[in-house]
C-alpha positions in Angstrom: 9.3 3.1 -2.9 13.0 4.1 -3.9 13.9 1.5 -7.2 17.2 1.5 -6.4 16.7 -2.3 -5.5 20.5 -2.5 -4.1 20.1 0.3 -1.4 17.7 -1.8 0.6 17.3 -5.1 2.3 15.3 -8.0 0.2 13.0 -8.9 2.9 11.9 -5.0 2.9 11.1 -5.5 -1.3 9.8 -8.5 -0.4 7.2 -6.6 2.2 6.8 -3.9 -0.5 5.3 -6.8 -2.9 3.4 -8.4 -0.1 1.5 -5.2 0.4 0.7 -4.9 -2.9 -0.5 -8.6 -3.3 -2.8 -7.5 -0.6 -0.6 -10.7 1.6 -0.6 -9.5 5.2 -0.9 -5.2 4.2 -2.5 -3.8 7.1 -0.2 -5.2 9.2 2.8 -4.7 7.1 2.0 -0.8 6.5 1.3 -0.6 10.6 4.5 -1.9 10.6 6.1 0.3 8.6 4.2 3.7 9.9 2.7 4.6 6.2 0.2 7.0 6.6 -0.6 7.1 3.0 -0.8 4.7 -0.4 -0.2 5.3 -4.0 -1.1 2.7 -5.7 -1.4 1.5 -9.4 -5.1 0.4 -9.9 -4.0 -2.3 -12.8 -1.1 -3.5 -10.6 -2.2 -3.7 -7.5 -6.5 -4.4 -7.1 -5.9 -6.6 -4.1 -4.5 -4.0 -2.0 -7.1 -1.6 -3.2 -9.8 -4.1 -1.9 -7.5 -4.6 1.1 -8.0 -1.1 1.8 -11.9 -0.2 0.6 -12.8 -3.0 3.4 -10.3 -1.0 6.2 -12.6 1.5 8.0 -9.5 3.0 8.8 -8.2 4.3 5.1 -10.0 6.4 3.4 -9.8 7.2 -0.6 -8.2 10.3 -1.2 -8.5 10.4 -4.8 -8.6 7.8 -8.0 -8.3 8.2 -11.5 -8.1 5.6 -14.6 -4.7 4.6 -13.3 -4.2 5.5 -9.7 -5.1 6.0 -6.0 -4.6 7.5 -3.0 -5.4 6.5 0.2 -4.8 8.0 3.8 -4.9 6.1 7.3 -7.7 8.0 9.3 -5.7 9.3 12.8 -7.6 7.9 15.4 
């Protein structure tokens, strides 16, 4: 996500803390056609449980700080 808070809407940053709350993120990165997450493991655990219990994204990679998942094509 861009940090230039003022070049998008803020129901968009309000979707782009939902899905990292793990509030409503399947749906919302459906919505949004990601294909692939970076996330911040100290930030954002509820997404990363959102996602371990998806069948459908797939842990690319994970470190002390980060991972990496990809949506499976179906």
């Amino acid at each position: 996500m861009d940090p230039r808070v003022e070049l998008y809407p803020y129901e968009q940053w309000l979707d782009y803390i939902r899905i990292g709350q793990g509030t409503r993120s399947l749906s919302l990165l459906a919505e949004y056609g990601a294909d692939r997450v970076l996330l911040d493991r100290k930030m954002q655990p509820e997404l990363s449980l959102v996602l371990t219990a998806d069948a459908s994204w797939v842990k690319e990679y994970e470190d002390d700080y980060a991972e990496i998942w990809t949506r499976r094509v179906p």
